[in-house]
BAFI-506818 format. One record per residue (C-alpha): y, x, z; residue in three letters. Coordinates in steps of 0.5 Angstrom, whole numbers, plus 500, padded with zeros to 3 digits. Each point is the difference from the previous one (the first is absolute). Layout:
BEGIN
YXZAla ...
This chain:
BEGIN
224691422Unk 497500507Unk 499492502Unk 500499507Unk 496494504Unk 500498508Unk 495496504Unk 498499507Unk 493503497Unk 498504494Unk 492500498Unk 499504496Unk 494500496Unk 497491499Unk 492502502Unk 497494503Unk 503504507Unk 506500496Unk 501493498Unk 498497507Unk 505505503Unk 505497496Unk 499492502Unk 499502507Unk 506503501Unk 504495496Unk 496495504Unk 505503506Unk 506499496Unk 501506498Unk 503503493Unk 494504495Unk 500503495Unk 493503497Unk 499504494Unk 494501497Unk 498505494Unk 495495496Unk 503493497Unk 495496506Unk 500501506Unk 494499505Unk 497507498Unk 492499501Unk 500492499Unk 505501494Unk 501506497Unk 494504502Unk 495494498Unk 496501506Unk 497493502Unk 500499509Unk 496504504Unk 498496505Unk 497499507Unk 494495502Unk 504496504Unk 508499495Unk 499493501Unk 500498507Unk 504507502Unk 502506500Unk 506501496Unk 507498500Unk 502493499Unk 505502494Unk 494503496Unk 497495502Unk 505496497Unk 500504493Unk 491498500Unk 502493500Unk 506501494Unk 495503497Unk 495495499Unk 505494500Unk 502504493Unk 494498497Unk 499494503Unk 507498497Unk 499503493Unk 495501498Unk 494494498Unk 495503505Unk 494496501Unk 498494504Unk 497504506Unk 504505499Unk 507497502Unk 497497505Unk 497507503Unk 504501506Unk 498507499Unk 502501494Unk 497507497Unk 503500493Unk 496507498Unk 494499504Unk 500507500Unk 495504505Unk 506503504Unk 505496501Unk 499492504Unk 507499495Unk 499504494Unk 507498494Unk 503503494Unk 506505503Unk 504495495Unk 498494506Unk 502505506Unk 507502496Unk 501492499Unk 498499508Unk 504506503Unk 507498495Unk 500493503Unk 499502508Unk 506505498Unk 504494495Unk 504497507Unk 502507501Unk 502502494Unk 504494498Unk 504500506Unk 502508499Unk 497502506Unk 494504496Unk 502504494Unk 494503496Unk 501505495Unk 493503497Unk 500506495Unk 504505505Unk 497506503Unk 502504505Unk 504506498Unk 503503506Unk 502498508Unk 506502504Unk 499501508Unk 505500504Unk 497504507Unk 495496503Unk 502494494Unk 499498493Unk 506499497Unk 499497493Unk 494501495Unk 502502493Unk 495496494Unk 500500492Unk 499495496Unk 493501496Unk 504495495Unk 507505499Unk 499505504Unk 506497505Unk 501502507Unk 501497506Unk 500500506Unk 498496506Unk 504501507Unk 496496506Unk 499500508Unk 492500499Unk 496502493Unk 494499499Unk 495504496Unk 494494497Unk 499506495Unk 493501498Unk 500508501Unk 505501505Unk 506501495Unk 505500506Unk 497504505Unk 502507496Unk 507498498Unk 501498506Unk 497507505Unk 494496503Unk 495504503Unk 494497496Unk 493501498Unk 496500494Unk 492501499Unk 494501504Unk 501502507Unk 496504505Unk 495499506Unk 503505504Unk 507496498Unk 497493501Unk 493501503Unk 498494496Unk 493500498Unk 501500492Unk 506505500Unk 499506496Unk 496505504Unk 505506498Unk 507500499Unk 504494497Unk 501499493Unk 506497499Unk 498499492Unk 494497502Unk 503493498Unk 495493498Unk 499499493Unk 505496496Unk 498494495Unk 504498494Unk 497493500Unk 500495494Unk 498492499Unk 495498494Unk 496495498Unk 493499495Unk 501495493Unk 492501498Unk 500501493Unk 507503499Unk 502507500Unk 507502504Unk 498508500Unk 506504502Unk 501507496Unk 496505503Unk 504504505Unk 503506499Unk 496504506Unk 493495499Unk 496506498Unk 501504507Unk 500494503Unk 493497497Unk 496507503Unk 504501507Unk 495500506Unk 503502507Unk 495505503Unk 500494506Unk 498494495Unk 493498497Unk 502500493Unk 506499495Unk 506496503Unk 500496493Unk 493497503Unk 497494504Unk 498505505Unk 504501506Unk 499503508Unk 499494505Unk 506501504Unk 497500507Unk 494504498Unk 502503494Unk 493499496Unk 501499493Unk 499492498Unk 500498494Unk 506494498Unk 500495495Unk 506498496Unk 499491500Unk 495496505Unk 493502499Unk 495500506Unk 501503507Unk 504505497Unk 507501501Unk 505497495Unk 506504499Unk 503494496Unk 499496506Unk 504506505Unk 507499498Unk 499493496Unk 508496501Unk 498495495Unk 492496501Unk 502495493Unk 495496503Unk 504497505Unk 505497494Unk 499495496Unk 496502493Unk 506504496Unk 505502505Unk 497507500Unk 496503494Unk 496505505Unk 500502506Unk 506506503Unk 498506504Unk 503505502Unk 497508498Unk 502504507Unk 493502500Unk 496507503Unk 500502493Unk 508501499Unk 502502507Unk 503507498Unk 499506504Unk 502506496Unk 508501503Unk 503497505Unk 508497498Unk 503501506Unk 504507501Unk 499503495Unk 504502494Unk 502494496Unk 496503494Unk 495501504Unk 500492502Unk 502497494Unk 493503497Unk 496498506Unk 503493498Unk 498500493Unk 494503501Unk 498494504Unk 503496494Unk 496503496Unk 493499505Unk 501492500Unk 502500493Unk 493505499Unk 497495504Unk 501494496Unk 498504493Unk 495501502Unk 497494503Unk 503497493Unk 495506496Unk 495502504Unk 498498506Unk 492498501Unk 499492500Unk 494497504Unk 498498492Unk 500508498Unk 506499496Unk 505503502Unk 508499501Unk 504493501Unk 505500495Unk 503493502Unk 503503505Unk 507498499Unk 505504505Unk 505495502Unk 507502500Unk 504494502Unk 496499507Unk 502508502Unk 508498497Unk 500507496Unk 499502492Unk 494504500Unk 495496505Unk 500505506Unk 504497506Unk 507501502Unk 499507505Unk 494504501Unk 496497507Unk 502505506Unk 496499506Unk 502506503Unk 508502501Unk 504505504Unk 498498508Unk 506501505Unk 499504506Unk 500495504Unk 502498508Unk 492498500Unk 496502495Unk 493495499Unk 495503501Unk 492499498Unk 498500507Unk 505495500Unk 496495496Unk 493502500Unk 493497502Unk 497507503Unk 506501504Unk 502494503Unk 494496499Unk 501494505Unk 506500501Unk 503499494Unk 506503497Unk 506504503Unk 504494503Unk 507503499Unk 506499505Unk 505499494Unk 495497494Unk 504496496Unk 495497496Unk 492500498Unk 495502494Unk 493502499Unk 496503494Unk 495505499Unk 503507500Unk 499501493Unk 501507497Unk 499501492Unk 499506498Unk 505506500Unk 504505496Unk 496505504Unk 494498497Unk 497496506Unk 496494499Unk 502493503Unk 500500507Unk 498492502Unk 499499508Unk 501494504Unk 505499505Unk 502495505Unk 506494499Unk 506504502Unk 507499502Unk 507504497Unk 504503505Unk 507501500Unk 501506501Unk 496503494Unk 507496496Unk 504505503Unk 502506498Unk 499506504Unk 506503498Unk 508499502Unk 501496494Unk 499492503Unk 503495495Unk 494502495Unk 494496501Unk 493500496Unk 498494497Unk 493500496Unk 495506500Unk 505506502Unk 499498508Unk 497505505Unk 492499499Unk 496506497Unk 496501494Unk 494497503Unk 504494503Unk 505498494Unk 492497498Unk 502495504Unk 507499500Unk 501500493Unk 497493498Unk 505494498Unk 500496506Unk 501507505Unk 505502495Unk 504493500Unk 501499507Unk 501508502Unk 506498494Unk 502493503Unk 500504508Unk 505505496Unk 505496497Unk 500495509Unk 500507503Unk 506502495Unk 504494500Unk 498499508Unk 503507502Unk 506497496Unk 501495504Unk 499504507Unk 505506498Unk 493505502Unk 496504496Unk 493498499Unk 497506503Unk 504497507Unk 496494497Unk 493503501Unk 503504508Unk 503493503Unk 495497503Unk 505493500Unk 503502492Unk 493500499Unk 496494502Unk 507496497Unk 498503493Unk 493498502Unk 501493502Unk 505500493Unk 494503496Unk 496494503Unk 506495498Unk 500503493Unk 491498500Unk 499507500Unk 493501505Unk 500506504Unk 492499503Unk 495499497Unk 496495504Unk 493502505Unk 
């Protein structure tokens, strides 16, 4: 049987864009219902484990006053609950993990406990309905129209069908844009289509896709042994060297990202060498009372289980399903062999008080709850982001483009990691940039499905930058306004973007909502 549901919006797919999306229109008073295929939503803060990327400036400004909002939950969770130490609760900045990358590293547990609770007045009064464990199975489009998209239940392989004035597709890999006919791009463009700097000199490559990460938490109990059965591919795995990597992948040895030099990483604190431990760390114990945690918690999302053997998107469901298990068996590989062979500083080797920790990915077999994707199917776009767009060498004093139509703000490197095509990191800097509108709207005809995560127009270069948490969460928050604002006007959101007068009142309502649209001089 196919059960039908309605709404005002329907987001399919609870990423971090996803999941703002949803709360900004029901900030709006509009009826949402979202759909996501893992039990969590949140996507790379919950169910894809992936602690915060962050700007230098992300506690004074350069973000939207909504994801603002979620840092602040985030850290009211632990001051709430748990017995940090004395200096920590007092900590205005609180950093639980007191991770290299991120100024707000946390268990994905705690960013699920901060999302729930800014989506509870919203769920509790009806006007939000979220059903996790659907995937999309098919779309109908009316003309220039989506008329309902048909999901399946995970669980028991039940359909139903979502009809709404506005979809929204916060998948991590664009699953709606080949249902729904939207022309879209995927992979590695060329300098004679972008003119960028470090788009392919050649053709476009439309497999050539960043590597994916299966990522996974653990912990260290000296003395104890928490080795896991040796995976199944760990024999390939142990011997794999790709022609651009300095040594076996299951090593401390790594490119530098920016100039590719081989440097050498060290698992726990030691020196002035790079601590992995450190990288993505979402608990520090020594900011809790004695006995609240038996170690410290990391996350592994780590040069050596990034996989870039096949990419998993449009290709053949067997094909993606191996390319899936693959990268679980690299991760998995990895942990073996860090528990059984890695060299030590003492000339020992292994760490078997590795413990993997299941309970804080929310799953049975330790490894998170989806695979990380830093790539997704890209819309061609009104106005697609270019690297001269945001780059140092092109733009110099002048900073970044400052759209007409910017709908929000964000900044981060442009941050390549290597490719199913068998290139190495592309790592280069860029400027403080800004999110034009058009680059959420479709070229096509079809005007009420709107991109609210990874899937907007960049390119393969750009989506480096676009791709962070922050970016992420204000291109979805500015999706799910735009929706519910077209709504209420009775327009479409491409007349949104050409009237000069629509838009400077979606403008002033993105200013209302604590959505900056310049960063300043």
């Amino acid at each position: 049987m196919n059960r039908e549901m309605k709404a005002d919006v329907a987001v399919i797919g609870g990423s971090v864009g996803g999941s703002a999306a949803a709360m900004a229109a029901c900030r709006m008073g509009k009826k949402v219902i979202l759909f996501e295929e893992c039990e969590w939503v949140g996507g790379q803060l919950t169910s894809q484990a992936v602690p915060p990327d962050e700007h230098p400036w992300i506690e004074q400004y350069g973000c939207t006053r909504s994801y603002r909002q979620f840092r602040e939950r985030v850290r009211h969770y632990y001051r709430s609950y748990f017995p940090l130490t004395k200096d920590a609760v007092v900590r205005p900045l609180l950093n639980p993990g007191n991770a290299i990358v991120s100024r707000i590293s946390h268990e994905p547990r705690a960013a699920l406990a901060a999302l729930r609770s800014m989506m509870a007045p919203y769920e509790h009064s009806g006007r939000l309905t979220i059903l996790t464990g659907y995937r999309t199975e098919a779309c109908e489009r009316d003309g220039d129209r989506v008329s309902g998209v048909t999901l399946r239940s995970l669980k028991d392989g039940e359909l139903l069908t979502v009809t709404a004035p506005f979809f929204l597709d916060a998948t991590e890999c664009g699953d709606l844009l080949p249902l729904a006919r939207i022309p879209y791009v995927t992979g590695a463009e060329s300098q004679s289509e972008t003119g960028e700097p470090h788009a392919l000199d050649g053709p476009p490559d439309a497999r050539d896709m960043q590597a994916v990460t299966h990522c996974f938490a653990i912990d260290y109990m000296e003395g104890e042994d928490h080795t896991i059965e040796k995976p199944k591919d760990y024999d390939f795995w142990k011997e794999y060297r790709a022609d651009f990597w300095p040594d076996r992948q299951l090593s401390w040895c790594s490119p530098q990202p920016r100039t590719l030099a081989p440097v050498e990483y060290s698992l726990f604190p030691r020196g002035e060498m790079f601590s992995l431990w450190r990288y993505r760390r979402v608990i520090d114990a020594a900011l809790f009372e004695p006995g609240a945690f038996e170690s410290d918690i990391t996350i592994v999302n780590w040069p050596q289980n990034d996989y870039w053997l096949g990419p998993v998107i449009d290709v053949p469901e067997e094909e993606r399903q191996r390319h899936l298990e693959g990268a679980k068996q690299l991760s998995l590989s990895l942990l073996y062999w860090m528990q059984t062979e890695a060299p030590r500083p003492d000339g020992k080797a292994g760490y078997p008080g590795l413990r993997l920790r299941p309970d804080v990915a929310g799953t049975q077999d330790g490894l998170a709850q989806q695979v990380y994707i830093r790539e997704s199917r890209r819309i061609r776009a009104e106005y697609t982001v270019v690297e001269q767009d945001l780059s140092p060498d092109t733009r110099g004093e002048l900073g970044s483009v400052r759209y007409a139509d910017s709908i929000g703000i964000g900044c981060y490197h442009i941050d390549l990691h290597p490719s199913t095509s068998g290139r190495n990191y592309i790592d280069i800097a860029s400027l403080p940039f800004h999110i034009p509108l058009g680059c959420l709207l479709p070229e096509s005809a079809v005007d009420n499905v709107l991109p609210a995560c990874k899937n907007i127009g960049t390119t393969h270069i750009t989506n480096g930058c676009y791709r962070l948490h922050p970016v992420e969460w204000n291109i979805g928050e500015a999706a799910g306004l735009l929706a519910a604002f077209s709504l209420e006007r009775g327009c479409s959101p491409k007349r949104v973007r050409s009237d000069g007068g629509i838009l400077e009142s979606f403008q002033r309502l993105l200013l209302q909502e604590g959505i900056e649209l310049a960063w300043p001089r």
